[in-house]
C-alpha positions as CSV (number, residue, x, y, z in Angstrom):
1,X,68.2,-99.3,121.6
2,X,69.6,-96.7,124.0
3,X,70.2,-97.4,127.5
4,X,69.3,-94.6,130.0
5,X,71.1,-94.8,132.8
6,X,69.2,-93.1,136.1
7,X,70.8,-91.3,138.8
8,X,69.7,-91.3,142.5
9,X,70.4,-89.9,145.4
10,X,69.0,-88.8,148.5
11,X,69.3,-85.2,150.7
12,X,68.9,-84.8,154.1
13,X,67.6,-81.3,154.8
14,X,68.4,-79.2,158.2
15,X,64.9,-76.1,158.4
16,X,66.1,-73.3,160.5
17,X,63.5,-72.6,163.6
18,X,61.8,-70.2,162.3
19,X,60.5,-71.9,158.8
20,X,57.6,-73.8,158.5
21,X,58.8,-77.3,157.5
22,X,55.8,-78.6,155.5
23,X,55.8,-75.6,153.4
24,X,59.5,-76.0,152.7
25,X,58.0,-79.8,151.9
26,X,55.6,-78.5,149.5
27,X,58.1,-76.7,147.5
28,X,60.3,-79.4,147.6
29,X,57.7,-81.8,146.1
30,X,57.0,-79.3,143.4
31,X,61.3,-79.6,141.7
32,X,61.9,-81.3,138.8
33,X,63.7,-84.7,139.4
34,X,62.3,-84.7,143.1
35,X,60.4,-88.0,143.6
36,X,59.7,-87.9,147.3
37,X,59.9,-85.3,150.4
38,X,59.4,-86.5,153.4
39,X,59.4,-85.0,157.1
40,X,62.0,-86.4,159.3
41,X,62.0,-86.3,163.4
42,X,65.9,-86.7,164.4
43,X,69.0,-84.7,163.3
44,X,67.5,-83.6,159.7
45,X,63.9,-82.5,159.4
46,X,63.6,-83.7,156.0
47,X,64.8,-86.0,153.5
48,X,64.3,-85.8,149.6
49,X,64.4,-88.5,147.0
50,X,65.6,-87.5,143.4
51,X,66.4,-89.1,140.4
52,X,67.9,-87.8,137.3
53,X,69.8,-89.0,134.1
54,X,72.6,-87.2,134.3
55,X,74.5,-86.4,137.3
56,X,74.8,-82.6,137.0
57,X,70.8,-82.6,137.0
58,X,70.8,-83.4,140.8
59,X,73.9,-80.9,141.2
60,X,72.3,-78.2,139.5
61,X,69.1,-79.2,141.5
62,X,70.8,-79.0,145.2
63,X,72.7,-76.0,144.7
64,X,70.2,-73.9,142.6
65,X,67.1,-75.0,143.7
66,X,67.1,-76.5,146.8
67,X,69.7,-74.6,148.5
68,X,67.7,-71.3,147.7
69,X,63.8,-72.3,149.0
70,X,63.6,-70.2,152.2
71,X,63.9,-72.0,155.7
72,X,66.7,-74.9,154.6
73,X,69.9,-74.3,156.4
74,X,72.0,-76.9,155.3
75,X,72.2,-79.9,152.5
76,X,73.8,-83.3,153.1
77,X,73.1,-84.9,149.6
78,X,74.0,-88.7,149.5
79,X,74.4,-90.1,145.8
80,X,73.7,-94.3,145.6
81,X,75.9,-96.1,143.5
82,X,74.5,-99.1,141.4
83,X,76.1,-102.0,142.6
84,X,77.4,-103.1,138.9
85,X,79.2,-100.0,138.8
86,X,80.7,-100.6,142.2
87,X,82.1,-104.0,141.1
88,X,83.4,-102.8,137.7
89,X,85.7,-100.0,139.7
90,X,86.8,-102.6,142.2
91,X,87.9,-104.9,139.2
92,X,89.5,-101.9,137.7
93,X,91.3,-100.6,141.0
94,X,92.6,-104.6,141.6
95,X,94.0,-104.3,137.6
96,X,95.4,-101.1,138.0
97,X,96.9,-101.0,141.4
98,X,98.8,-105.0,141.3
């Protein structure tokens, strides 16, 4: 049996004045890999859950996709790091680096 590892990650989403940020939402909702889109009040006006098995998916994603709907000004796209994988470099790092 195969293990599928998921990707995740999260971007924060910056509308310029003039767009209409729950039809930027909408489109947003319709991606591939997007799981949420949410409206944000604060510094970003939106933030956007995706998952994705590989990695380049949610590259591919932000700069093809996302970055191209009409309205967004800039991306901040935050990917979450399982906390197995975290510990494995820190073991690594420790062996490598003494």
């Amino acid at each position: 049996m195969k293990c599928i590892s998921v990707h995740e990650a999260y971007v924060l989403i910056k509308v310029s004045r003039d767009a209409f940020v729950r039809g930027v939402v909408s489109e947003l909702k319709k991606l591939p890999h997007v799981e949420r889109a949410e409206i944000l009040f604060g510094d970003y006006d939106i933030i956007v859950k995706i998952k994705a098995e590989k990695l380049y998916d949610i590259e591919n994603l932000v700069v093809d996709k996302i970055s191209s709907i009409e309205g967004i000004r800039e991306t901040m796209t935050m990917f979450c790091v399982d906390e197995k994988v975290l510990s494995g470099w820190v073991l690594w790092r420790s062996v490598m680096c003494s």
